[in-house]
C-alpha positions in Angstrom: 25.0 32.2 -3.6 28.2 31.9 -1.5 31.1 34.2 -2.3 34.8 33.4 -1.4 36.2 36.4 0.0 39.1 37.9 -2.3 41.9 39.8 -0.8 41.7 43.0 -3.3 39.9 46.0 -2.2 38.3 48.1 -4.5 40.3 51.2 -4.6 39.0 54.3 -2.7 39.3 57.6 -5.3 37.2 59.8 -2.8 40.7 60.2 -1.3 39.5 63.9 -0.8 36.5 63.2 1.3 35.9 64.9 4.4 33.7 62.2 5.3 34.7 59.5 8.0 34.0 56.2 7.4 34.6 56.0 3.5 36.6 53.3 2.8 38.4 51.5 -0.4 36.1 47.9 0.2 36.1 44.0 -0.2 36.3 43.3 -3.6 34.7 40.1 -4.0 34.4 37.0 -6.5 31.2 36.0 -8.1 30.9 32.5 -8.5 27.9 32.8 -10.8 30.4 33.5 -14.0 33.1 34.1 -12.2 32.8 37.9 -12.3 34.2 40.1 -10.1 32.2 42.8 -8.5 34.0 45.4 -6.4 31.7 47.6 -4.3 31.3 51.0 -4.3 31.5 51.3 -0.7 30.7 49.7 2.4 28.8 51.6 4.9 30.3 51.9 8.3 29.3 48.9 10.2 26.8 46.9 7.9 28.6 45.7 4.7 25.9 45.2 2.5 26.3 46.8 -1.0 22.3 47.5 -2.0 22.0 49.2 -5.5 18.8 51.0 -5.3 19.1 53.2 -2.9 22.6 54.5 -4.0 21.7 54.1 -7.9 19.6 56.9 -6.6 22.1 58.8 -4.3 24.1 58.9 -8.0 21.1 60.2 -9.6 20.6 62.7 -7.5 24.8 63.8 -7.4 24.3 64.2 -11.2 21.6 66.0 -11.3 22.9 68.7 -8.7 26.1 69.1 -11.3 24.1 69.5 -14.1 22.4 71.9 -12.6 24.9 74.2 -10.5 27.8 72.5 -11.6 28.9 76.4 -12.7 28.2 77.7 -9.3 30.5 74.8 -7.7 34.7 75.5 -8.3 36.6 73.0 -7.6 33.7 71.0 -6.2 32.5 70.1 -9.4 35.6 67.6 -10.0 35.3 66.3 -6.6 31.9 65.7 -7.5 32.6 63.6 -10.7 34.9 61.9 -8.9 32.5 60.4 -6.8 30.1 60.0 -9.3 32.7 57.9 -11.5 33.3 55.7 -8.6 29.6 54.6 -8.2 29.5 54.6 -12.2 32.4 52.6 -12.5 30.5 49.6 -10.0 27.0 50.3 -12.2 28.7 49.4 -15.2 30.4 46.3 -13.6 27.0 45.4 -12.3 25.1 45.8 -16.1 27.7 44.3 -18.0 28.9 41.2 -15.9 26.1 38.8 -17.0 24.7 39.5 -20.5 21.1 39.4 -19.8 21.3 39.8 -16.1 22.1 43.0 -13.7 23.4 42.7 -10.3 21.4 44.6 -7.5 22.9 43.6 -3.7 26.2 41.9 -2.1 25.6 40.4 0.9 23.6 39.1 4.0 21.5 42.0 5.7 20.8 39.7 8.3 23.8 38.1 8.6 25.8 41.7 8.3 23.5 43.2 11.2 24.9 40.6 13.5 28.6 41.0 12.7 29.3 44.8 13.0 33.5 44.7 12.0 34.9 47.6 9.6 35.0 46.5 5.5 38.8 45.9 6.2 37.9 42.5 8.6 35.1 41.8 6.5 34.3 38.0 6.6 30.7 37.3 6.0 29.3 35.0 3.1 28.8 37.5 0.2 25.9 36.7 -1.3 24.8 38.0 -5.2 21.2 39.0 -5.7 20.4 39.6 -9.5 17.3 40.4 -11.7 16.8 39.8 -15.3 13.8 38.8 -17.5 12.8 35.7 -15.9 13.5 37.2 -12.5 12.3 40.8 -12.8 13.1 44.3 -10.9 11.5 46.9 -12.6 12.5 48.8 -9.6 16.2 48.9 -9.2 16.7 48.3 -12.9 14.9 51.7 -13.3 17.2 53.5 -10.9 19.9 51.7 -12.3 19.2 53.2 -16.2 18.0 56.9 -14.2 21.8 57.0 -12.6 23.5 55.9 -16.0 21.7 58.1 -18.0 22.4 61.4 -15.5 25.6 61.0 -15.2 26.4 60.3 -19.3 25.4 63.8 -19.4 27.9 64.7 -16.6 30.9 63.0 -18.4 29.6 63.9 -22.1 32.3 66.5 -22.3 35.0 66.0 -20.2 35.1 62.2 -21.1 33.2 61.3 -24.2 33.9 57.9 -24.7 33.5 57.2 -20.9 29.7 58.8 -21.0 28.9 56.7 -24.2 29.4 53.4 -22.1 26.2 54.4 -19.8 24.0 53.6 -22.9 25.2 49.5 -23.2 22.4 49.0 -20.8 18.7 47.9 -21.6 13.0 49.4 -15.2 7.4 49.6 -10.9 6.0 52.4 -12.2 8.2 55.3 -10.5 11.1 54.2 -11.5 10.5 53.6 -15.2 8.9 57.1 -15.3 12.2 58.3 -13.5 14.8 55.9 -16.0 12.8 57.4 -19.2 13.0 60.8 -18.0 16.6 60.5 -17.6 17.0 58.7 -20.7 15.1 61.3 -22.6 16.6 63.8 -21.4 20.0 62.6 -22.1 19.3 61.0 -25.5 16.3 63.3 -27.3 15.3 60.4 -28.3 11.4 60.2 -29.1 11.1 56.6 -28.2 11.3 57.8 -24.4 9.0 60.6 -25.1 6.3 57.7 -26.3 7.4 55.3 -23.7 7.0 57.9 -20.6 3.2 58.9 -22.3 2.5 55.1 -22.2 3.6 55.1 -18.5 1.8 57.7 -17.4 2.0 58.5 -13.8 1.0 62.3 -13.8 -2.2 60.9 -11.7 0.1 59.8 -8.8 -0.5 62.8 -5.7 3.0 62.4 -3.9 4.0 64.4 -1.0 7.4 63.1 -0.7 10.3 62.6 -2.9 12.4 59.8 -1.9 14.7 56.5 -3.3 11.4 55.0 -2.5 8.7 56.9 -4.4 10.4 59.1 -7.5 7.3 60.4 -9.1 8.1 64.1 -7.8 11.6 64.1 -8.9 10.4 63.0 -12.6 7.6 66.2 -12.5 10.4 68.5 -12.1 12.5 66.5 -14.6 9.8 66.6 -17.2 8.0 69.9 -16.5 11.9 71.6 -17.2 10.9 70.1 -21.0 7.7 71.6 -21.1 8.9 74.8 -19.5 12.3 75.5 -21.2 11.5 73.6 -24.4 8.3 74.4 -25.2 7.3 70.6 -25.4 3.4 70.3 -24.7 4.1 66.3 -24.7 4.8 67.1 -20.8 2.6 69.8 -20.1 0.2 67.7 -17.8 4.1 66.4 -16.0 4.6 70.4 -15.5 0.6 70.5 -14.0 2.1 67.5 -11.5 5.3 68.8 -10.5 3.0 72.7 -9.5 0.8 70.4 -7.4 3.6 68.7 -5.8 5.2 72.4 -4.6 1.4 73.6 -3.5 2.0 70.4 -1.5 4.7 70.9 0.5 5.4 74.3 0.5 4.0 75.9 4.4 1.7 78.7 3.5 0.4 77.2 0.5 -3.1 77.5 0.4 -3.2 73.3 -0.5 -0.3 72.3 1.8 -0.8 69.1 3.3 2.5 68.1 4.6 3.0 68.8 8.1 6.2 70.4 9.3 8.3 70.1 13.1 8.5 73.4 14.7 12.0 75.0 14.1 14.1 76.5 16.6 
């Protein structure tokens, strides 16, 4: 669906970034409701916003803070800074609609032939969505995976900001991935059924990516089993050894192959 093109911008906090190439974007306004979704960033000559792949890029920011967040100084608020920014969109993006979530802004095709900075942007903005009758178990997996992570990142420097990650309701990777997240952040034993239900230990990745998350959720469940003692995950723990035997250079069962360094 066509979007008139606002003149707001959606206001760049990473004013810290090293990175060139960040900047505040085109806010736009949905015609379906009349909602307005701002993006989280545009990136440098395509200005597409597409959810999956950076619901997982926030996924993967909170994890690395929950897990070394001690070890990074002043890093750590830079790093919730960013997180908050592509939070903040999510939530737009859940709550907009009731009963719908937003997943992409914009033309790819149309984009690719109109290189111009996010400033000069004046391509059709299109909204893609998913909801029950138009499903995307994929990105709406992600989606509850970044929420989830990064509740546990706000839980105690912003309480009531963490609680909002929850007012959200995900193939098979992904839903693995979103429980995990959600169990972890929650202890809640409906994800512990709803993960055994799932299944997914059979899958033999060699590869995590925004494309396949199987591996990421071994680690994320064998953790559980490991420092928790929970044998509901033992067989995720079996998964996430195989994986490392897999990719790891002298392991007897290696099978990934690997460009000669210099």
């Amino acid at each position: 669906m066509p979007i008139p093109i606002t003149e707001k911008h959606s206001p760049n906090h990473c004013s810290f970034s090293k990175v060139s190439g960040l900047v505040a974007s085109r806010a736009t306004k949905n015609s379906d409701g009349g909602s307005a979704l701002a993006s989280l960033m545009a990136p440098l000559l395509i200005q597409c916003q597409v959810q999956f792949p950076m619901a997982f890029t926030t996924t993967m920011l909170s994890w690395s803070s929950l897990e070394y967040g001690k070890k990074m100084g002043p890093e750590l608020q830079n790093s919730r800074v960013a997180i908050r920014w592509a939070t903040d969109y999510l939530l737009k993006c859940v709550r907009a609609t009731p009963g719908k979530l937003y997943v992409g802004v914009g033309d790819p095709n149309g984009d690719r032939k109109c290189w111009e900075r996010p400033e000069d942007m004046d391509t059709p903005r299109t909204v893609y969505s998913v909801s029950a009758s138009n499903p995307g178990s994929d990105v709406a997996g992600e989606t509850a995976a970044a929420l989830a992570s990064s509740s546990m990142v706000f839980r105690k420097v912003d309480p009531k900001y963490s609680r909002l990650h929850f007012n959200t309701e995900a193939l098979t990777d992904e839903l693995v991935w979103g429980a995990a997240w959600l169990h972890r952040a929650t202890k809640n034993p409906y994800y512990t059924n709803l993960i055994k239900s799932l299944g997914g230990e059979g899958d033999q990745p060699d590869i995590f990516s925004w494309d396949n998350k199987y591996a990421g959720a071994y680690v994320l469940l064998s953790r559980q089993a490991i420092l928790n003692k929970d044998n509901n995950f033992e067989t995720y723990k079996q998964a996430a050894e195989n994986f490392m035997c897999k990719i790891l250079p002298n392991s007897p069962s290696s099978s990934t192959k690997y460009t000669k360094g210099t």
